[in-house]
N, C-alpha and C positions, 0 to 999 in steps of 0.2 A: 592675376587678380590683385587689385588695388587693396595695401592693407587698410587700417581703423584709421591710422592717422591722415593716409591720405582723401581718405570722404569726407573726414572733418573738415582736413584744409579746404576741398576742393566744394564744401558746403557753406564754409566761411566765408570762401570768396564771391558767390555768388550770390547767399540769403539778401545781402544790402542791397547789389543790383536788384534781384526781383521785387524786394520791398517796396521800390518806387518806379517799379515798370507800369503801372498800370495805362493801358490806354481808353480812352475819353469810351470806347463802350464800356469796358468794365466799369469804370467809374460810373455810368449812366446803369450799369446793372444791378452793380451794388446800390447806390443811390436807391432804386426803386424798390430792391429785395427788402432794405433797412425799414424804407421809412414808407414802403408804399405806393409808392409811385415816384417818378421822377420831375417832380416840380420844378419849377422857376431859382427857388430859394433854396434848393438845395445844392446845387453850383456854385452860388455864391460862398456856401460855407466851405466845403469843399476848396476851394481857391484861397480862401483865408486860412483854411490849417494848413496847405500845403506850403504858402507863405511864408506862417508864422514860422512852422517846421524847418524852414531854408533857414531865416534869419535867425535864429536862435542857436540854429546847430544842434536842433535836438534830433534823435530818432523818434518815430509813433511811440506812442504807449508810454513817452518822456515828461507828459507835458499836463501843467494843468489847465484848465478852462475855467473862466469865469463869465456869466453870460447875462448881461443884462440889457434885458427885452421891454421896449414901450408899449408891450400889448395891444399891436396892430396886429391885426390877422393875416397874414399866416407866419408870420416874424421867427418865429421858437424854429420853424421850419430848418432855417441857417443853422442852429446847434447841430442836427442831423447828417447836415454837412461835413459840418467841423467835426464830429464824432466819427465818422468813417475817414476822412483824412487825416486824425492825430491817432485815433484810436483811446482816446480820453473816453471814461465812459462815464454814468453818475452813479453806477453800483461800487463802481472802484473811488468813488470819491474825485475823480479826474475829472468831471464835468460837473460846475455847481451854477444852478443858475440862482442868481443872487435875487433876493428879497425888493432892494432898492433898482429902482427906475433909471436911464440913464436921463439929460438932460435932454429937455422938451425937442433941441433941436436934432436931436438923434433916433431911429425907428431901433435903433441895435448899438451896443457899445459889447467889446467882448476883449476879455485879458486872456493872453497865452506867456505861461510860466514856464521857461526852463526846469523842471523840477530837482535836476543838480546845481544847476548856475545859479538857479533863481533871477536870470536873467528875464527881463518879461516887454510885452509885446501889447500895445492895445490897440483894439482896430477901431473906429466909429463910423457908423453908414447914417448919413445925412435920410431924413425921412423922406424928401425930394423923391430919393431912391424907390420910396415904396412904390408909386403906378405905375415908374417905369418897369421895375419886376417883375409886377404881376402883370404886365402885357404883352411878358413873354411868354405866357397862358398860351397862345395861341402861337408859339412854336412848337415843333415836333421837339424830343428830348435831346436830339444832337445840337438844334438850334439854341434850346435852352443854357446848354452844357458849355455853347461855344458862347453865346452872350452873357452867361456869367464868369466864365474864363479871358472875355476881353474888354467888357466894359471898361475906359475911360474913368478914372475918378469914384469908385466904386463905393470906396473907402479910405479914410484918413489912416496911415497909420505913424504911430509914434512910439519909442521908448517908453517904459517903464521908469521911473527911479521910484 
């Protein structure tokens, strides 16, 4: 029988793989358990924390979110995205959607903080983007999963300073 230290080791080295094993059903299961259903908009977020996550070099649960929504409907949608792929939440203060609007020609602007590096990330989705989203209404939720996983130009992003 394997002593204490070797479950540790042998839990240490697999926690990180499983952390970002997920595949595109879980993701579509969680997505729906979360928020309800598995939308259009919620892929896209999804895609941008797993993003930001890459670039930053953070782990989940690292990171802070800043979320500002043009208040189109169904927009806030994308945070829920983003919250199940950083694991930022707004009870922990990890997810803050901000008071101010972003600029006219944006449906979403959103900041993702390193919370050790404070190194940071922001992404902007041209409103353009809004009908083309919502017409994926009318895909099944693999199709949604995969058209917001491969959209072309989705979003801008750019450093931080």
């Amino acid at each position: 029988m394997p002593g204490k230290s070797h479950i540790l080791l042998l839990l240490a080295l697999l926690l990180p793989a499983a952390a970002h094993a997920e595949t595109k059903e879980e993701w579509i299961a969680l997505g729906a358990r979360v928020h309800g259903g598995f939308g259009p908009f919620i892929p896209v977020g999804i895609r941008i924390g797993i993003d930001a996550l890459q670039r930053l070099n953070a782990p989940r649960h690292e990171v802070i979110v800043t979320y500002y929504d043009a208040g189109l409907p169904p927009c806030p949608c994308i945070a829920d995205g983003i919250m199940i792929a950083t694991q930022a939440t707004p009870a922990q203060k990890m997810m803050i959607f901000a008071a101010d609007k972003p600029p006219d020609e944006f449906m979403a602007v959103i900041e993702i903080k390193n919370r050790k590096t404070n190194e940071a990330v922001r992404y902007s989705i041209a409103k353009e983007w809004h009908a083309k989203i919502l017409s994926w209404r009318a895909l099944d939720p693999s199709g949604r999963y995969d058209a917001g996983m491969s959209a072309e130009g989705l979003f801008h992003v750019e450093a931080v300073k």
